[in-house]
MIDOSE-1310 file (N, C-alpha, C; in nm, 2 decimals, decimal comma, always signed):
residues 89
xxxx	-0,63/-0,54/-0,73/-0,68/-0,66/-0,67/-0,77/-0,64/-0,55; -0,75/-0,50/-0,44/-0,87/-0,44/-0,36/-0,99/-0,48/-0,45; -1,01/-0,43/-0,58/-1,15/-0,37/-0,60/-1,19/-0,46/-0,67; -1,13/-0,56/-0,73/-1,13/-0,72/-0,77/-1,21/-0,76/-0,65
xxxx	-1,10/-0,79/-0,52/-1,16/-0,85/-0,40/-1,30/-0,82/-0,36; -1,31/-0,68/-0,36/-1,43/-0,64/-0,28/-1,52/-0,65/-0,36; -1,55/-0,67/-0,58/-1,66/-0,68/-0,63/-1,67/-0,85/-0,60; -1,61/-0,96/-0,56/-1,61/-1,10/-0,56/-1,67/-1,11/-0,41
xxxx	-1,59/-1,03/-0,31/-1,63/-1,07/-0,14/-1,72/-0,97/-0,09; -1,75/-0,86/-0,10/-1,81/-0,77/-0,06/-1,77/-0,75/+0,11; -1,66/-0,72/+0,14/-1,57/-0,76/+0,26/-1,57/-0,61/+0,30; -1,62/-0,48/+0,22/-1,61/-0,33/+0,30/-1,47/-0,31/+0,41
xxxx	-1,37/-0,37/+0,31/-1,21/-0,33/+0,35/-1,09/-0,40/+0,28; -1,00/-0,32/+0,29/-1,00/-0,23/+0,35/-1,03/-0,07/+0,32; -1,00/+0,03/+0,40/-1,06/+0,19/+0,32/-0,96/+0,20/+0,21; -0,97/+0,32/+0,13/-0,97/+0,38/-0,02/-0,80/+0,47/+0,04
xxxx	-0,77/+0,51/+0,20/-0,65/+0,54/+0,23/-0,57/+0,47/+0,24; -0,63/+0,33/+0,35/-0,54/+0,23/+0,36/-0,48/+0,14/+0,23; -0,52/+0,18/+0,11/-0,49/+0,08/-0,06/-0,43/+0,21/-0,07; -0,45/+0,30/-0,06/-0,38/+0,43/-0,12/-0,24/+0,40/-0,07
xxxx	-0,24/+0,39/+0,07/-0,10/+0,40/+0,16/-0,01/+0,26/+0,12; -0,08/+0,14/+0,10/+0,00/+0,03/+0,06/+0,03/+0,03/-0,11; -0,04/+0,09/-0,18/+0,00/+0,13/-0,31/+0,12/+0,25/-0,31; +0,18/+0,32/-0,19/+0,26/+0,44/-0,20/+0,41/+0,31/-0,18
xxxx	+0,40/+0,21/-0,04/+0,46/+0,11/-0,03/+0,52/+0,08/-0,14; +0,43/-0,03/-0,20/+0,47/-0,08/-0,33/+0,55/+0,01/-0,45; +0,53/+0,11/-0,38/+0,58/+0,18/-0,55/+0,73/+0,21/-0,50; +0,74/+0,25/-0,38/+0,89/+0,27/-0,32/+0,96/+0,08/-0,31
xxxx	+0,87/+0,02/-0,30/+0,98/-0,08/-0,36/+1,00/-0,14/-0,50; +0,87/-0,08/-0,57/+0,93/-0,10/-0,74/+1,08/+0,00/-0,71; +1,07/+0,12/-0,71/+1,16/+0,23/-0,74/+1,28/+0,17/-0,71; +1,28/+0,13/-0,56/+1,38/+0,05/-0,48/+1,49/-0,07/-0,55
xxxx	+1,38/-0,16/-0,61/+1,43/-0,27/-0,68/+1,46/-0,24/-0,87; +1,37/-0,17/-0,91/+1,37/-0,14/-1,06/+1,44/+0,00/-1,09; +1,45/+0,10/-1,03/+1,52/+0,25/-1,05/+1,61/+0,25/-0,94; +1,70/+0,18/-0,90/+1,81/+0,21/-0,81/+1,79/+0,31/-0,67
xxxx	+1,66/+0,29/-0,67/+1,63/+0,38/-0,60/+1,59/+0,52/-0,56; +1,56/+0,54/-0,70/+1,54/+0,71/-0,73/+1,40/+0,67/-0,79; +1,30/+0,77/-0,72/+1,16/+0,84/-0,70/+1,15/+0,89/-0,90; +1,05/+0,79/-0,96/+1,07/+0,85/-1,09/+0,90/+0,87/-1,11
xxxx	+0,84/+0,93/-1,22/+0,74/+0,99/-1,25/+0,67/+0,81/-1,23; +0,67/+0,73/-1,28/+0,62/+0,61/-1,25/+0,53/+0,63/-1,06; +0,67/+0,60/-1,00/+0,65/+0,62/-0,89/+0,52/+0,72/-0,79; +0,57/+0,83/-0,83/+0,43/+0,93/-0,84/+0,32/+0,88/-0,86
xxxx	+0,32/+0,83/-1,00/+0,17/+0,82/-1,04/+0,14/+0,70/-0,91; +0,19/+0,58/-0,91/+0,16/+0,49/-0,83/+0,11/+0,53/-0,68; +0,24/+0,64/-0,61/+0,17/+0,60/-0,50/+0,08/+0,75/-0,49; +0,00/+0,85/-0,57/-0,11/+0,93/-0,54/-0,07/+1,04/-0,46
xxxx	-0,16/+1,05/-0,39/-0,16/+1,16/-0,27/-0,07/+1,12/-0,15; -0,01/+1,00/-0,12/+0,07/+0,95/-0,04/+0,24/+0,96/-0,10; +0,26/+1,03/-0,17/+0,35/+1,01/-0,28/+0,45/+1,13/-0,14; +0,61/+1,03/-0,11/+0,69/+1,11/+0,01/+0,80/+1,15/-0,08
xxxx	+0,81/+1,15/-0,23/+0,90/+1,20/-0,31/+0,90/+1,24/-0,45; +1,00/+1,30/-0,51/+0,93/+1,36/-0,62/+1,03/+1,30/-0,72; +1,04/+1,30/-0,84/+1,10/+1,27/-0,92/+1,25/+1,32/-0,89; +1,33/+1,24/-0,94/+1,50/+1,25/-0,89/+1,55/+1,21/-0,75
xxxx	+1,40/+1,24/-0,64/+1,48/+1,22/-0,54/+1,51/+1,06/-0,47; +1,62/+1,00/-0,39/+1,61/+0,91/-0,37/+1,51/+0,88/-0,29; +1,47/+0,70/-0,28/+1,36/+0,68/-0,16/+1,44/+0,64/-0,03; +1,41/+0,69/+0,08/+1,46/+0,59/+0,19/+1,32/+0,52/+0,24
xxxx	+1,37/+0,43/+0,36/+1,28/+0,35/+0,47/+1,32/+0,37/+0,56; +1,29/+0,48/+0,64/+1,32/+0,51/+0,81/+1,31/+0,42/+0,90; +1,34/+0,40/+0,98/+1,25/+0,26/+1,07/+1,10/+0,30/+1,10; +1,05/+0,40/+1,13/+0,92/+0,45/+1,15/+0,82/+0,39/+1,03
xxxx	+0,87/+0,41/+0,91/+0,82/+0,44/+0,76/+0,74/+0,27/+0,76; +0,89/+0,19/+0,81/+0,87/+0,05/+0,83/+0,82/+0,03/+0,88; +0,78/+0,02/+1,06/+0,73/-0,01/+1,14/+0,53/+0,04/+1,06; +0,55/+0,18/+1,04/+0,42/+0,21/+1,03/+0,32/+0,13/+0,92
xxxx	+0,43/+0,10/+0,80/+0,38/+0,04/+0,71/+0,36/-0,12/+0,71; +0,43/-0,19/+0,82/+0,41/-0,34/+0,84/+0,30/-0,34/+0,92; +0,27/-0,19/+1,05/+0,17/-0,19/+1,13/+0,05/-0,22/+1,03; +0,03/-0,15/+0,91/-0,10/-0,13/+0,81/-0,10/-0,26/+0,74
xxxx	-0,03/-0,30/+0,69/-0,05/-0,42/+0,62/-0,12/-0,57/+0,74; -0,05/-0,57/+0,83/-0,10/-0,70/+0,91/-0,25/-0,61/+0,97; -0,29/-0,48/+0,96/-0,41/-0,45/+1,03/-0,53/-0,51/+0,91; -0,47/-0,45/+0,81/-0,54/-0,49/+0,66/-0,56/-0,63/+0,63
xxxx	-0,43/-0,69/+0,72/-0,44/-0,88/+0,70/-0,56/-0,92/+0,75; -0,55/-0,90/+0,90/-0,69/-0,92/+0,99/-0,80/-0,87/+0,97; -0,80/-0,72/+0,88/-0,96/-0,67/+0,88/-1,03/-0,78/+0,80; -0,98/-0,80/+0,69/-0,98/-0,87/+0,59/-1,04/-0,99/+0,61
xxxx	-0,93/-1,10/+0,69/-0,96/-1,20/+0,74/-1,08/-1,21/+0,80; -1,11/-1,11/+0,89/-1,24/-1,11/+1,05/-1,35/-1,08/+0,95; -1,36/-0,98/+0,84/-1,46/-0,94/+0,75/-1,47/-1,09/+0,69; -1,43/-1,19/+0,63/-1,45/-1,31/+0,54/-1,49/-1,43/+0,61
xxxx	-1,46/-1,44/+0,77/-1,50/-1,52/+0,87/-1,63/-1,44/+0,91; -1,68/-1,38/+0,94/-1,78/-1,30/+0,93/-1,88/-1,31/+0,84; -1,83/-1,31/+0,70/-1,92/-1,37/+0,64/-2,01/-1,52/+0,62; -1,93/-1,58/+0,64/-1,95/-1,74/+0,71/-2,03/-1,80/+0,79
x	-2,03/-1,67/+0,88/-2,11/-1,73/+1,00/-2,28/-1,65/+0,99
């Protein structure tokens, strides 16, 4: 949906790390909610080069893991947002 967004808004965000790092997110909570919690080749492939486990192993959420990854997503909210009001004006 990034590359959806950005061929419809031309909004230059967020970067190709920050979709990388929220796509590593998402995949620890597929794993979380659909594999009981164990890190399965799915998982991998989803989250790339950000990938914090390997097949068999469980996922945790440290509080850090949390904090850093709620920190990215509301930064991503705003770029986003300020980029589309920006366009507007």
């Amino acid at each position: 949906w990034f590359t959806y967004l950005e061929d419809k808004a031309k909004l230059k965000c967020p970067t190709e790390d920050e979709i990388e790092q929220i796509a590593e997110a998402k995949a620890s909570r597929d794993a979380l909610i659909h594999n009981q919690g164990i890190a399965g080749k799915q998982y991998e492939a989803k989250a790339g080069k950000f990938s914090r486990y390997t097949e068999g192993q469980r996922i945790e959420i440290p509080k850090e893991y949390h904090q850093k990854t709620w920190d990215l997503i509301r930064k991503v909210v705003n770029d986003l947002s300020n980029a589309a009001i920006g366009k507007v004006k």
